[in-house]
C-alpha positions in Angstrom: -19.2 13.4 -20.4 -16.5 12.3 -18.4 -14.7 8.5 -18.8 -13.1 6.9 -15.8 -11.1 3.9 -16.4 -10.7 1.5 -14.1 -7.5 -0.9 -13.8 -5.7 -3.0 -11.2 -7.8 -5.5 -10.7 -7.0 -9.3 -10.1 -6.7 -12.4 -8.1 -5.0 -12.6 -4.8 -4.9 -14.7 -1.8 -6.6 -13.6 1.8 -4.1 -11.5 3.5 -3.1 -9.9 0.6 -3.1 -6.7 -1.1 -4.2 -5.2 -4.3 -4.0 -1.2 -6.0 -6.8 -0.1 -8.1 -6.2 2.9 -10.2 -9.0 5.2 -11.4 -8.2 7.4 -14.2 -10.8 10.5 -15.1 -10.8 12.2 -18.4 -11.4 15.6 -16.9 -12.7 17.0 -13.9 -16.1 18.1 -14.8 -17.5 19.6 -11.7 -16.5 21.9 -8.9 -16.4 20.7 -5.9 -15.1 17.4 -7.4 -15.7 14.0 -5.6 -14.3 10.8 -6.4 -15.2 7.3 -5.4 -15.0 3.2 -5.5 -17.7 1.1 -5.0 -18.2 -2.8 -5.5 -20.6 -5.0 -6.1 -20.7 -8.9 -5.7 -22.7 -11.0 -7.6 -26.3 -11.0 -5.9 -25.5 -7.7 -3.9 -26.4 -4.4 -4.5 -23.9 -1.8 -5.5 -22.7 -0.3 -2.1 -19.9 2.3 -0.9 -16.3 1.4 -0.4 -14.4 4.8 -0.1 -14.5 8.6 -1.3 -12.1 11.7 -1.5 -12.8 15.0 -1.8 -10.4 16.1 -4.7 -7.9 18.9 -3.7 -9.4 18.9 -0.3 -8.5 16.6 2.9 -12.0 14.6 3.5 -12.3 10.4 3.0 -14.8 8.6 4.1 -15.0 4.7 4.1 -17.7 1.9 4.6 -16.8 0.7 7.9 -15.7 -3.3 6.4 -12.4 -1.6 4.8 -11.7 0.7 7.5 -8.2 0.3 8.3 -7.7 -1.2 5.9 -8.2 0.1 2.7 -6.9 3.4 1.9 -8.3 6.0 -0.7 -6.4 8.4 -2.4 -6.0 10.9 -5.2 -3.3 12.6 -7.6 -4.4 16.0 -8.9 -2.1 16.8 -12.0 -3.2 12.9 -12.5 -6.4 13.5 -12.4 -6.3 10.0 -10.8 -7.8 8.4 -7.6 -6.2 5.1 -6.1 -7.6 2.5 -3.7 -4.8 0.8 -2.0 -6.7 -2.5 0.0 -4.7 -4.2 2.4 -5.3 -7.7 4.1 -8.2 -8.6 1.7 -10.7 -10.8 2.2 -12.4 -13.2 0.7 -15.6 -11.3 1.1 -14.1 -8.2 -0.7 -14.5 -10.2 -3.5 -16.8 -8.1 -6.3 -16.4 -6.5 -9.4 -15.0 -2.3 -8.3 -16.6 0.7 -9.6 -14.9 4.1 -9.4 -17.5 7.1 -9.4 -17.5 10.7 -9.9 -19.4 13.6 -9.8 -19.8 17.4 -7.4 -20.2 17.0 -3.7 -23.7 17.7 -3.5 -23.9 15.4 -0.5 -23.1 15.3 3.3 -21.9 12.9 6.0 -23.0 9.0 5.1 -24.7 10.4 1.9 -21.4 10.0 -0.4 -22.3 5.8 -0.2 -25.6 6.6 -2.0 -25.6 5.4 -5.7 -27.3 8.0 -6.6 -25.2 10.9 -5.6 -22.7 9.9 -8.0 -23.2 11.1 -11.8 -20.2 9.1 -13.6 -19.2 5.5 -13.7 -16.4 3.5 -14.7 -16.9 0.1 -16.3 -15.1 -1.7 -13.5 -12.5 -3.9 -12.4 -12.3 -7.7 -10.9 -11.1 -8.2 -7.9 -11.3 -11.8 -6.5 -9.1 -13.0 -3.0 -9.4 -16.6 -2.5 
C-alpha cells in the first residue's frame, strides 16, 4: 500500500499563490503516474494536473492551465503543484493521486484510473 501525504494547504487572497507538496511512501508501480485533484463542496472529484514520473508528460484541466504548474522530484519521491493567480473558484479541498499509467490522452482526469489517494489538503482563496 502506498501513503501519500498531502501538505501546503491554506488560505490566500485572489491573485495569490499557494505550493502543495505530495509526498509518496514508495513508488509502487512501473510506469508511475502522479496527480492532484480537488474537490469543492457539492462537486464531484475532478482532474487538476498529472506527471508522468521520470518522464516529460503533464497534463492539466484546462481552468489551471497557465497557471498552475505540476511537478515532480524523483530521489523525493515527491510531486508539487505550484498554483499561481488563484481564484476564488479554486477553492476545494486537493487530493494527490497515484498509481501506473494505464491510461491515455484526457483519461489521466478519470477518478478511476488512479489506485492511491491522499487524505487531502485545504485550500481556500478569498
Amino acid at each position: 500500500h502506498v501513503q501519500l501525504v498531502e501538505s501546503g494547504g491554506g488560505s490566500v487572497q485572489a491573485g495569490g499563490s499557494l505550493r502543495l507538496s505530495c509526498a509518496a511512501s514508495k513508488y509502487r508501480y512501473t510506469s508511475y503516474c502522479m496527480a492532484w485533484f480537488r474537490q469543492a463542496p457539492g462537486n464531484e472529484r475532478e482532474g487538476v494536473a498529472a506527471i508522468y514520473i521520470g518522464g516529460d508528460s503533464t497534463y492539466y484541466a484546462d481552468s489551471v492551465k497557465d497557471r498552475f504548474t505540476i511537478s515532480e522530484d524523483n530521489a523525493k519521491k515527491a510531486v508539487y503543484l505550484q498554483m499561481n493567480a488563484l481564484k476564488p473558484e479554486d477553492t476545494a479541498m486537493y487530493y494527490c493521486a497515484a498509481g501506473p499509467r494505464t491510461w491515455s490522452g484526457s483519461a489521466w482526469a478519470y477518478n478511476d484510473n488512479w489506485r492511491d489517494w491522499g487524505r487531502g489538503t485545504q485550500v481556500t482563496v478569498s
